[in-house]
N, C-alpha and C positions, 0 to 999 in steps of 0.2 A: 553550429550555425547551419540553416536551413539554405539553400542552394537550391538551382533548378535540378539537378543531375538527383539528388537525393530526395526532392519532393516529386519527380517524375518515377524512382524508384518506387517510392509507397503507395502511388497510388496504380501502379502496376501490381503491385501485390496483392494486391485488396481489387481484382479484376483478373482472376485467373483464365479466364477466357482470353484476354488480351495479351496475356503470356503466353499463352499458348498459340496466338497468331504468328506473334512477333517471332516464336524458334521456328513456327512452320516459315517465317519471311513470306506471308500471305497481306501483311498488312499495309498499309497509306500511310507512309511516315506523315508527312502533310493535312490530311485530315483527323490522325490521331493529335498532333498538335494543336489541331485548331480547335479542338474539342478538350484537352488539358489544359489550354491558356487561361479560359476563366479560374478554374481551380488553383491552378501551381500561382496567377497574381495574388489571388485571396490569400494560400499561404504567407507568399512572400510580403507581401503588402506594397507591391509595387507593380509598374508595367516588364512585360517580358516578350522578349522579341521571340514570332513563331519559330524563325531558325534556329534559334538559339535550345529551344523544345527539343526540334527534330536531330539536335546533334546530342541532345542528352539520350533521345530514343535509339539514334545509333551506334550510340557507346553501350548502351543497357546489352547486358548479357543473361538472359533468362537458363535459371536454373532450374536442369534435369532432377525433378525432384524423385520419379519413378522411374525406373530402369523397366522397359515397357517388356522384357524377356522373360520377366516376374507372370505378367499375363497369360502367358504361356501354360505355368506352373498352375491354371487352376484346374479344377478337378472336375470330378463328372456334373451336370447341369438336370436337376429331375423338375417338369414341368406338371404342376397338379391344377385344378378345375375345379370348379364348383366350391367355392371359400366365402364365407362370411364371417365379415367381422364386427365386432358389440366392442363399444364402446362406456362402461362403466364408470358412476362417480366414485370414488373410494370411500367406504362408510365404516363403522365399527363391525358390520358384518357381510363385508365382501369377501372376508378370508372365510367363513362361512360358506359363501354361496360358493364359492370355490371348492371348497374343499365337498361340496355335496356334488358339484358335477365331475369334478375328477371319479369318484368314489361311483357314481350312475356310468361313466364312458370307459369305467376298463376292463369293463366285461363285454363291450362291444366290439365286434371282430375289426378292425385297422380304422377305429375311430380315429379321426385326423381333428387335433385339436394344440392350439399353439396360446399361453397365457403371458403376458408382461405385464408391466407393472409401472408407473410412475409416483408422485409422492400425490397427484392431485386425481388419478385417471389409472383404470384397468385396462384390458385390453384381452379382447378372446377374438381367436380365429378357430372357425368350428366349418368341419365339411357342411355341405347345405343341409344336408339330410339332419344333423344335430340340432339344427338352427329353435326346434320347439323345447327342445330338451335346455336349450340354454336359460330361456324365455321362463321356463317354468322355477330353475334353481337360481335365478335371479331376481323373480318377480318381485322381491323386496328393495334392489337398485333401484338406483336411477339412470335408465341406457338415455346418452346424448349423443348416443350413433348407431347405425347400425348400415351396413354396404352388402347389400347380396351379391352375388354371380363374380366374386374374384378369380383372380388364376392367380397362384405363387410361381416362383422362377429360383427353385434353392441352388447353390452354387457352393460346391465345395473349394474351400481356401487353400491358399500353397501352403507348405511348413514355415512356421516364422512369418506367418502372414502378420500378427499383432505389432511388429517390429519396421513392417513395409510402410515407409512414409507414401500416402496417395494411391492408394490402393482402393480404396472407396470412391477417392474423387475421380478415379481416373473411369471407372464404370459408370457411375453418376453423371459425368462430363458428357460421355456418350452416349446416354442415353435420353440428355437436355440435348444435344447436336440433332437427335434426331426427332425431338421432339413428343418422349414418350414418360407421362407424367408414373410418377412411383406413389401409388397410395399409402401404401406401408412399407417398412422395412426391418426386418428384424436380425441379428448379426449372435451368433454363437461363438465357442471359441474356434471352432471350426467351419463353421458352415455361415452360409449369406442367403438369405430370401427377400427377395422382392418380390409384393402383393401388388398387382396390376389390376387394372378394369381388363376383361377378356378381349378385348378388339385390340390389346395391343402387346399380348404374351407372345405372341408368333415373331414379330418384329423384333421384341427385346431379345428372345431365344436366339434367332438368327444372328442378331447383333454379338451377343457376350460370345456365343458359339465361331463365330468370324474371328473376335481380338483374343480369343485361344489360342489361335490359329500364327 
């Protein structure tokens, strides 16, 4: 049976930002309620007194899902320049045009080049300087993107990082706090990169560089 105390629960859950106030105890018991009241009546299908809210929000105990000491454990931070990424439709012969630029970039001295994959979409991140070379073993796609002048932010993972519940969100969190949008992201079993617009690789660096710390 639904309850305020349990519909007050899910809908904290599904607002990790608001969990995260509540363990800082930064937040308005009072105006979080007055702002759940519409929602928690719709569930319940009835009226609910705001007090009645704010004694479920004060019973709520937000759970430590990242041991923030894990943070610590990341590894060295290499900051590269100059990134562009192509965005590809997937065709019968994009593994084709793939396989003709890997095959043109490995005889290039520290060709910097990163390829994923989705079931509808390619994805290549090529140092600028590549950017005509890609254009040309392509030219048979169809590019629905293409982003010049990135910076990547790679970030090496702790041991057992795969196994760390919130360990993405907990970088991602912070880097929505401060308001610094992630273009691309790509994740290895080891290592983490985030592809930025350049006005905003200094801030992020500082930032992840700081919660090392």
């Amino acid at each position: 049976m639904k309850t305020i105390t349990s519909v007050v629960e899910k809908l904290i859950k599904h607002q990790p930002y608001t969990e995260d106030a509540l363990m800082r105890k930064i937040i308005n018991y009072s105006a979080l309620a007055e702002d759940f009241q519409p929602r928690i009546e719709k569930e319940l299908g009835k009226s609910v007194n705001v007090g009645s809210i704010v004694m479920a929000l004060r019973r709520y105990y937000p759970q430590k899902r990242l041991d923030e000491r894990v943070m610590r454990d990341l590894g060295d931070i290499v900051v590269r320049s100059g990134i562009t990424d192509f965005t590809f439709l997937n065709s019968n012969t994009i593994l084709e045009s793939q396989s003709n630029l890997m095959e043109q970039t490995k005889t290039i001295p520290k060709a910097y080049l990163t390829y994923s994959s989705t079931f509808h979409e390619s994805n290549i991140l090529v140092s600028n300087d590549l950017t005509q070379l890609v254009e040309r073993c392509f030219e048979k796609e169809t590019c629905v993107m293409v982003k010049h002048d990135l910076s990547s932010l790679s970030i090496a993972l702790p041991v057992n990082n795969s196994k760390t519940v919130g360990l993405y969100f907990y970088i991602f969190k912070l880097l929505a706090y401060e308001g610094i949008p992630i273009f691309e992201a790509i994740s290895t079993s080891n290592y983490f990169t985030l592809f930025l617009e350049k006005e905003y690789v200094n801030q992020a660096f500082a930032l992840v560089n700081e919660i090392k710390g």
